[in-house]
Each structure stands twice: as C-alpha cells, then as structure tokens.
C-alpha positions in Angstrom: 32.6 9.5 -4.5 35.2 9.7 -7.0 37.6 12.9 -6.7 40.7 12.3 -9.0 42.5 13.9 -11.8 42.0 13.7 -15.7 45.9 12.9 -15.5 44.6 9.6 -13.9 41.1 8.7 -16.1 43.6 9.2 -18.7 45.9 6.3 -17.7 42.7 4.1 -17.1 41.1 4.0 -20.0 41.5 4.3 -23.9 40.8 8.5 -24.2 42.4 12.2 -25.3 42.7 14.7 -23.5 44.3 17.8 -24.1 47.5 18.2 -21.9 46.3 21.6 -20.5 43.4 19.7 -18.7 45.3 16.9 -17.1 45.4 18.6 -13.8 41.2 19.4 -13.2 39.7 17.4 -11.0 36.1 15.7 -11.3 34.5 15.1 -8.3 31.5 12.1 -8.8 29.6 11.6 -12.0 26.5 13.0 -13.6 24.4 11.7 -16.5 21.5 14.1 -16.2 22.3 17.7 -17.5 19.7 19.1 -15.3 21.6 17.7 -12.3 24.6 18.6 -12.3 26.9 19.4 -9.7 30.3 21.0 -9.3 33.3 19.8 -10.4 31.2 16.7 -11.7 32.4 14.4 -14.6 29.6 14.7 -17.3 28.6 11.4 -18.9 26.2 11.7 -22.1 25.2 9.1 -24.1 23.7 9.4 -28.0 20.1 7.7 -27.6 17.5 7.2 -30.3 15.5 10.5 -29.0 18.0 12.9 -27.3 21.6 13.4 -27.8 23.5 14.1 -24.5 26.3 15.6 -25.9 23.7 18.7 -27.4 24.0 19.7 -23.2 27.7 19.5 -22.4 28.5 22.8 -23.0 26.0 24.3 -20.6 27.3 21.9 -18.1 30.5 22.9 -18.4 29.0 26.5 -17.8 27.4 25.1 -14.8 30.5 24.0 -12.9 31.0 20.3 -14.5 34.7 19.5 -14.5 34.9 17.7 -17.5 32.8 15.8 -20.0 33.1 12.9 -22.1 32.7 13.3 -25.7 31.7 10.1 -28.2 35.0 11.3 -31.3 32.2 10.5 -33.9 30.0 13.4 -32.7 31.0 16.7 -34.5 31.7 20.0 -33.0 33.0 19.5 -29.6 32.9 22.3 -27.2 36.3 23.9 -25.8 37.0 23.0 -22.6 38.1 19.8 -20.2 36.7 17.1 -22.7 37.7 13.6 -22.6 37.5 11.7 -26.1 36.5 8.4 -25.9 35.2 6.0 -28.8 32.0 5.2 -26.8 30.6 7.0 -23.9 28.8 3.9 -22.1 32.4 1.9 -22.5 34.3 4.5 -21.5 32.2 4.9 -18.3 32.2 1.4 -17.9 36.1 0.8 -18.2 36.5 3.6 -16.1 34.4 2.2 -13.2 36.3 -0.7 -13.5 39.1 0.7 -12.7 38.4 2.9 -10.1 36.7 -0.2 -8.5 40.5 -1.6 -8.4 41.7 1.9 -7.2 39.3 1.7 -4.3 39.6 -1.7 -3.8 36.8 -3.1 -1.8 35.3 -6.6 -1.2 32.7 -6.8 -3.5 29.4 -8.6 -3.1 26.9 -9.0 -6.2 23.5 -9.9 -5.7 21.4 -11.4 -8.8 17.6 -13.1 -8.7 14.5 -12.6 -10.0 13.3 -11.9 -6.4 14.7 -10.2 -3.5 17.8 -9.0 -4.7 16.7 -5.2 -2.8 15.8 -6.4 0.7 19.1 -9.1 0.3 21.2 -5.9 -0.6 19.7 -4.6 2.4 20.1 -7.1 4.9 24.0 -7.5 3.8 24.3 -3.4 4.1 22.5 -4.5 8.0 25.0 -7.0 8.9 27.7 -5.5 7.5 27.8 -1.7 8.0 28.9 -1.6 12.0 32.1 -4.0 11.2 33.0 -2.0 7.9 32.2 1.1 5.6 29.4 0.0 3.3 28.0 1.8 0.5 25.3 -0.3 -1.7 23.6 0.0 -4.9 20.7 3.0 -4.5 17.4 2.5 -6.2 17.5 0.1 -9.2 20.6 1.6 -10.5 21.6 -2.2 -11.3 22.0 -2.2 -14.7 25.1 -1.4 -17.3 25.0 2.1 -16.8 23.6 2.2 -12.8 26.3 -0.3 -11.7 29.1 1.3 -13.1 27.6 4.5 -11.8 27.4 3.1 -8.3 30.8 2.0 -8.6 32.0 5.8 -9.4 30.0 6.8 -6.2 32.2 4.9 -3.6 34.4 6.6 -1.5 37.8 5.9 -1.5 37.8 4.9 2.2 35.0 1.8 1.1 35.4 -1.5 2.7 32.7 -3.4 0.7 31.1 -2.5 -2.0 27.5 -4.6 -2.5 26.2 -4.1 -5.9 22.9 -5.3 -6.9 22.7 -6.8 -10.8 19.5 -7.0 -12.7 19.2 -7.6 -16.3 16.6 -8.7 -19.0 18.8 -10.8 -21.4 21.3 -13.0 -21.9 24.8 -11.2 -21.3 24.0 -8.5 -19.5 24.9 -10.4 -16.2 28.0 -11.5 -17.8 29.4 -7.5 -18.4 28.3 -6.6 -14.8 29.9 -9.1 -13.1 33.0 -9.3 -15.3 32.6 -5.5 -14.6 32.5 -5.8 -10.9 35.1 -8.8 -10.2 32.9 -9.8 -7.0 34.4 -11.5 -3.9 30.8 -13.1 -2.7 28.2 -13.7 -5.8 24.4 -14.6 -4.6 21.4 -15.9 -6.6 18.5 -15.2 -4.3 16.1 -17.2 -6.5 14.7 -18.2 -9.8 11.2 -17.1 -10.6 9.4 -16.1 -13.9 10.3 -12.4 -14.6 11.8 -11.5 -18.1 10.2 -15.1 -19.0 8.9 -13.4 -22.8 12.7 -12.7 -23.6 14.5 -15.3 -22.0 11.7 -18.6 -22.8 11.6 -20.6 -20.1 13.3 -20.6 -16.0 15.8 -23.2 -17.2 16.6 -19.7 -19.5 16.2 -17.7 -16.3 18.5 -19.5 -14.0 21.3 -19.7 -17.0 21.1 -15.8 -17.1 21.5 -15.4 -13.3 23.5 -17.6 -13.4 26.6 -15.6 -15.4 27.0 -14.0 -11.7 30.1 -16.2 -11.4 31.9 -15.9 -14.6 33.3 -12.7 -13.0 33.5 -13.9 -9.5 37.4 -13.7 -7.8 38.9 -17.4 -7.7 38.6 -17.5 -4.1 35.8 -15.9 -4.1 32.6 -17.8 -2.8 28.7 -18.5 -4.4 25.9 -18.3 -2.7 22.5 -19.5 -4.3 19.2 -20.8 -3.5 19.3 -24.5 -2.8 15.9 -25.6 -2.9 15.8 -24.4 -7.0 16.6 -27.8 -8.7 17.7 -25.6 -11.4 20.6 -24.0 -9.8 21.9 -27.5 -8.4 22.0 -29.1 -11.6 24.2 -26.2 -12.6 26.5 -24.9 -9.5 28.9 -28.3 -10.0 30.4 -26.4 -13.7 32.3 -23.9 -11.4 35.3 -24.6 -8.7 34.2 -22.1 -6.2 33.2 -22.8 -3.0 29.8 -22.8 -2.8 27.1 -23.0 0.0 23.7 -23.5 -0.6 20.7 -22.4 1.7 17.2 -23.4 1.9 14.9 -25.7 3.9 15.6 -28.9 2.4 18.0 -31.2 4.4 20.6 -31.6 1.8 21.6 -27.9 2.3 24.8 -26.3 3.7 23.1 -24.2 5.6 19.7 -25.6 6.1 16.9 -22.9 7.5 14.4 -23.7 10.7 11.5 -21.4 11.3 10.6 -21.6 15.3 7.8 -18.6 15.0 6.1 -16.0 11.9 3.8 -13.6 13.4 2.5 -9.7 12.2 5.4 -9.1 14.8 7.9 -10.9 12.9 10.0 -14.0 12.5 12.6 -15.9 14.7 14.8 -18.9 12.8 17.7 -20.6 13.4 20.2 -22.5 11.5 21.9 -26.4 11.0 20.3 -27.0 14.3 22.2 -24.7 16.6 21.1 -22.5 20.0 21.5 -19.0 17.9 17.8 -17.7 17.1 18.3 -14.8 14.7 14.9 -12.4 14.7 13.6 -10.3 11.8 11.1 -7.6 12.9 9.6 -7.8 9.3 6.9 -9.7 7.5 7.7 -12.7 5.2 9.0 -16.1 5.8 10.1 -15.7 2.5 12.7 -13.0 4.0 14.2 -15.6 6.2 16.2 -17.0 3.2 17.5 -13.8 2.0 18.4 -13.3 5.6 20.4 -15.9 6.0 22.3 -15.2 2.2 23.1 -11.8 4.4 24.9 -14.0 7.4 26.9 -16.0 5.1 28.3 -12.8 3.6 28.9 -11.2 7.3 30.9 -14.8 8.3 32.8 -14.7 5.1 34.2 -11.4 6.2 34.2 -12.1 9.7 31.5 -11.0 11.4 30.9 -12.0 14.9 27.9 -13.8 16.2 26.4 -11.5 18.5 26.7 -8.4 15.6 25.4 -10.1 13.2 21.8 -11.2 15.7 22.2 -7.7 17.4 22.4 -5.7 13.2 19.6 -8.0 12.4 17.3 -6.6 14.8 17.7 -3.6 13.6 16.5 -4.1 9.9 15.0 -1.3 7.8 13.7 -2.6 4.7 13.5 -0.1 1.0 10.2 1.0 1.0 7.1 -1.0 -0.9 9.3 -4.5 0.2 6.4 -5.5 3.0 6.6 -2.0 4.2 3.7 -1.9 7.2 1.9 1.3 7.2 -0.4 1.5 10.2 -3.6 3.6 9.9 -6.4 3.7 12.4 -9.3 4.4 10.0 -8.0 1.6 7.6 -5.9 -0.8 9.7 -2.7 -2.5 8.8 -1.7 -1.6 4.7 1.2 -3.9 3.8 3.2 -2.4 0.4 4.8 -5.1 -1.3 4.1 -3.8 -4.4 7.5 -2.4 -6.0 7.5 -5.8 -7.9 6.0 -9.4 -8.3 6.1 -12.7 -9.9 4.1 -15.9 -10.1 7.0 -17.0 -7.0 6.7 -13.6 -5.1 2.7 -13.8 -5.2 2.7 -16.7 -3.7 5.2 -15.9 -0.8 3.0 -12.6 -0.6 -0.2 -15.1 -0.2 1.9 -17.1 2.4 2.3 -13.7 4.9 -1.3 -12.9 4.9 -2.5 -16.2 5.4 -0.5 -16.5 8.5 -1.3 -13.2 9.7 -3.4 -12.8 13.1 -6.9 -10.9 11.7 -10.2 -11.8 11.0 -10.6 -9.2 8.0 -7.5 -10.4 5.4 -7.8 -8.4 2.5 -5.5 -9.4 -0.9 -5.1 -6.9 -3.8 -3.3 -8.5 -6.7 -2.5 -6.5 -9.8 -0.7 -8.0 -13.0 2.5 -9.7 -13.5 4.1 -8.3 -16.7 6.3 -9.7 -19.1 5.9 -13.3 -18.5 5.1 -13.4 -22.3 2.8 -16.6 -23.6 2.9 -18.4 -20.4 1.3 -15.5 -18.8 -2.2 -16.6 -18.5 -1.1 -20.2 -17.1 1.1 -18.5 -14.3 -1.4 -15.9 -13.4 -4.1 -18.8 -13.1 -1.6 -21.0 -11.1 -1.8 -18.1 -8.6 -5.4 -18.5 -8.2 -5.1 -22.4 -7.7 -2.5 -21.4 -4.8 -5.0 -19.6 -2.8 -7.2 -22.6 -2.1 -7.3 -22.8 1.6 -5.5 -19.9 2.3 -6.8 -17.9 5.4 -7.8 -14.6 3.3 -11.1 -13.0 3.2 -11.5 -11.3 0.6 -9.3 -11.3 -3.0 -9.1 -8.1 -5.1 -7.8 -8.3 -8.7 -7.2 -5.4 -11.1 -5.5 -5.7 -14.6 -5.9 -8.1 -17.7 -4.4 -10.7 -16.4 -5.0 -10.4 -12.7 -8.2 -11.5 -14.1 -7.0 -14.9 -14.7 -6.2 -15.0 -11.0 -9.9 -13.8 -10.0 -11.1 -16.5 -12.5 -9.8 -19.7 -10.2 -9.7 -18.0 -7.5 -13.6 -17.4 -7.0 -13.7 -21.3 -5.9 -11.9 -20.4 -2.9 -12.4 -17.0 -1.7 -15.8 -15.7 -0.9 -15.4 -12.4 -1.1 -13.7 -12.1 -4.8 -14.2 -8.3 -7.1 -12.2 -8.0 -10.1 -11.9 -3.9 -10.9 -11.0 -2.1 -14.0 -9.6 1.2 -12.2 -7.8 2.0 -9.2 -10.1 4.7 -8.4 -13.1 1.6 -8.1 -10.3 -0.2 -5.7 -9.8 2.7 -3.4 -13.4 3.7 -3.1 -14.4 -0.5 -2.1 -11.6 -0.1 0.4 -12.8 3.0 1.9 -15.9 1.5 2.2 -15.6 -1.5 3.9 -12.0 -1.5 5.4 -11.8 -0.8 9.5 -8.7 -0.3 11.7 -8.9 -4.2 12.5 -8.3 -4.8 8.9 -4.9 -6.4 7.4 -4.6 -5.2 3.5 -1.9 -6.6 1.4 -0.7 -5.3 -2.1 1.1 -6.7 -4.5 1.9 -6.0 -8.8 4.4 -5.2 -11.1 6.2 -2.3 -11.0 4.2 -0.7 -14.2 0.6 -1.3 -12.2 1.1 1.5 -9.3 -0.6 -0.1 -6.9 1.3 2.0 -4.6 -1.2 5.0 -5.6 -4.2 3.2 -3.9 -2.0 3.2 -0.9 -1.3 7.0 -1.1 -5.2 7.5 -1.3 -5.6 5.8 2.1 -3.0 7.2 4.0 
C-alpha cells in the first residue's frame, strides 16, 4: 500500500500543509472512520446525510496520520491536515499520481457482464509471471478505483483495475484516471438501460475505456457485438477482437462443456486451454485473459497450466455441493437479459434429469423492462430445464411466456415460499441454478439450504 511522506502528496497534488507535518508518514487510505488504521491517510467526503470531516479528529486520536480537509468546511482540527479544495479530487489526483510513482502495466476492464470473473482470470494468468494486485469487491467506481490504486504496493508489476459506471463520463475519469496499457470491453448487455436509453447508449459509455488508454497500448473488446465493430475503427490502437464468428482476430472453438467444465481452443491450433468452471459464456472472458498474458509475455504452457487453476469471486457460477439438495449453482451477484440467457445456456447443457432454474428480477432496465424480461422467457423454449422458478415483479413477465415451455413453472412472492418448495422437492441428484440482480438476494435462499 501506499507509505510516503506529506512532503511528497504535497508535490502531487494542489494542497496546504503546514511545514511542521511534511515529514509524517501515511501508510494506505481509509474512508470509513470506524476503520481506521495506523498511520492511515484519512479521506472524508461531505455527503447529503453525513459529513466526514465531523470524524477526523477522533481519527487522528486513533492513530490516522493525516487527514484531508475540504478549505470550505470550518473549524479544522489541529494536527497533520492536508487542505484540499475537494476531497474526492484530491484523492483522485493523488492516486493518479502515485499510480505513476508505482508505475505498473495497467489493465482496465469495462462491460455490462463479466468484468469480475475477466479481472479474475487476468489476476490467474498473470500473477506466477508478475506481482498482481486487482480491484477487490466492486470498489470500481470514482472513489473505489482511485482507492485501489492507493492500495498497490510499490513493488506492483500490473495493476488490473475493474471500471463500472452508470452514466455517461464516468468511464471517461476512470480511465483518464488510470492511463491503462490493455483496455477490455467484455460485452454489451442491458444494465443501466433507464439512464443511458438504449445499448447503442451502452456500448458508447463502455466504450470511453480508450480515451485514457497509452498510445501503444492495445483494445480488447467483444467482436461478435455489431455495436462495438461499428465503433472500434475511430481509435488507432491496435485492437483484437474475440468471439466465435469467423471474421475475428482471435476466433473461439469449443471441443467439450460439461458440469466438469470446458476445454476450447483458438484460430485453429493444437493448444486446448481447460476451465474447471461452468459457462461457455466464461470461455470468452477467458480468452480476453490470454491476450492480456501474451501482451506481457506470457508463455504458453503458464498461461494453460494458471488456467487450470481458476478460482472464481464467489456467486459467479460458484458450485456448492450438498448431499440433501444436490448441486446449487450461485450466479446470482448480478444479471441481465444477456447474462440470463448465458445462465439458461449452462443448465440446459448440464448432465441431470432434475434441472431446476430460479430467476429473480433484472433491475434498472427502465421502460424496456417488461419486453427484456419476456424475451427471457421466449429463450427458454426448448431448453432442457425442468422446472422454472420466478420471484419479483418482473420475473413475472418471464414466468408469463415461459409457462409454454416449461412444465413445471411457480411464480413466488417471497423467498421464504422459494426455500420451503425447494426443500421439498429438491434431492442430491438435483442441479439448481440461481440467478437476479444484485438488489434481489437470491443468495439468501442459498444460505437456507446449505
């Protein structure tokens, strides 16, 4: 993490500091008064609710090294202070230039799906050839990126920083921000649809990935999205697309996709990579990972060896095995119309006679939410699945086409109902499959089984 003077924040970035503090050292960051730690660099920020600078003087007492303090807040404390016009700025200038301090390859990862399991599987190939330290959790946004940034050691060969956003712009600050060597769009799907209007909207925001990437640095993006090809040509990076279709850089084969996992190859050639994970869907985000690991010039045999050895973030196809139950698959730490449909994809080509989907609401897909939900149920015709659960308003869309294909199809209006069908009629030959948005929980129902 970051361990450096005030002498040296001070020549950074635009802030005071009285002379008699140049010399204290901060030792990483903190924005949470209840966590901090010694010798940390206080950050707080004035939001609508809670003022952060009403704490800096008892974390000063408890062993912070110095805080930041917005000038237009009155009565500042005594004490290693750093005056700075604007506390999220500040942090963000400063991570910018630590980032050059430290000066590691940088790889950003933007999409509306996969982003975390491609962070993951670059950390994989990556981390026995170099020191790696990636984004944790979703701390992708302007005040989590920055933050990851201040977390690197100063020994870090490649930094991989995972950018999500919302809006229009805040790709742009992130990515100016992070001055990446290798930018990746995993995909375009349908989140953030009610505040950006349409995916042509999506794939322009995702897109701002590259208006920060290095001159020689290189773009890798989804190939089979028409909307990224029409738009890749405006930039004079080298780029390399990746997908299935033929007219690819790197074109994807898929030899086998069992509950055991999936063996591929690519452009044709006798290397068959294996992913002990569930998804075809993973195959692409896989092979984003071994274009970063041959940019940097990882061999062959590491990068099928590392591979092997993949270990997902939890609720990303996560198996949980349970004899009473049978195989629980947690996908649900996200979704989309696009990510539903991949989810659908696994089950149906999974090896069980008792397939069990549970599919919660997609949120913030705005007025084209019912149409999306409902083009999930049309996607299930002649799918290999049992029996469909749905639970939330607009799940119910789902349930509504759906019931022409499925036999088995129950649309609940609790969690507690879902649980109690499962323990009911679930067995340990049975394959159960979840998948929501974040702000459904499904993960709860999963916690009641196990």
């Amino acid at each position: 993490m970051m361990n450096i003077k005030l002498r040296k924040i001070k020549e950074w970035i635009d802030c005071e500091i009285q002379e008699d503090y140049l010399d204290e050292v901060v030792q990483g960051t903190c924005i949470d008064s209840r966590k901090i730690e010694k010798s940390n660099l206080f950050i707080p920020f004035k939001g609508e609710n809670v003022d952060g600078h009403r704490f800096v003087s008892q974390t000063l007492e408890n062993g912070a090294g110095a805080s930041f303090w917005q000038k237009d807040i009155p009565n500042p404390p005594k004490g290693p202070i750093i005056f700075v016009e604007d506390t999220l700025v500040a942090l963000q200038d400063l991570a910018k230039s630590y980032l050059r301090y430290v000066n590691p390859k940088v790889v950003a990862i933007t999409g509306s799906n996969g982003k975390t399991t491609t962070k993951d599987m670059v950390e994989c190939v990556l981390n026995k050839s170099f020191k790696v330290k990636k984004t944790q959790g979703n701390y992708n946004n302007e005040i989590g990126c920055p933050l990851t940034i201040l977390d690197l050691d100063e020994d870090t060969e490649v930094s991989i920083l995972e950018m999500g956003m919302s809006g229009f712009g805040e790709i742009r600050e992130l990515t100016l921000l992070a001055e990446p060597d290798v930018a990746i769009v995993t995909n375009i799907g349908e989140s953030h649809m009610q505040d950006l209007g349409s995916r042509e909207g999506i794939a322009k925001a995702k897109f701002e990935i590259t208006e920060g990437l290095k001159d020689d640095g290189l773009f890798i993006y989804d190939g089979d999205e028409p909307l990224l090809k029409s738009i890749v040509t405006s930039i004079n990076n080298t780029k390399v697309s990746v997908g299935t279709n033929v007219d690819n850089n790197v074109i994807i084969q898929t030899n086998q996709s069992t509950s055991n996992g999936i063996n591929f190859q690519l452009n044709n050639s006798n290397m068959v990579y294996h992913l002990s994970i569930l998804g075809e869907h993973n195959v692409k985000n896989a092979t984003y990972a071994i274009q970063v690991a041959k940019q940097f010039g990882v061999t062959e045999d590491i990068i099928q060896s590392t591979l092997d050895d993949l270990v997902l973030t939890d609720m990303r196809m996560q198996r949980i095995e349970t004899e009473k139950y049978g195989l629980l698959i947690n996908d649900a730490y996200n979704a989309s119309p696009t990510s539903m449909k991949a989810a659908i994809d696994t089950l149906h080509n999974m090896e069980s006679d008792d397939k069990i989907l549970i599919l919660a609401d997609v949120l913030e897909l705005g007025d084209m939410s019912k149409e999306m939900h409902q083009q999930v149920g049309y996607y299930l015709e002649g799918k290999d699945i049992q029996t469909l659960i749905t639970y939330g308003e607009e799940a119910a869309h789902i349930s509504n086409i759906a019931s022409e294909y499925i036999q088995n199809h129950y649309h609940f209006d609790s969690k507690e109902k879902i649980t109690d069908y499962l323990k009911e009629h679930l067995n340990g030959e049975s394959v159960t499959l979840f998948k929501g948005s974040r702000g459904m929980s499904l993960e709860t129902i999963i916690n009641s089984l196990t």
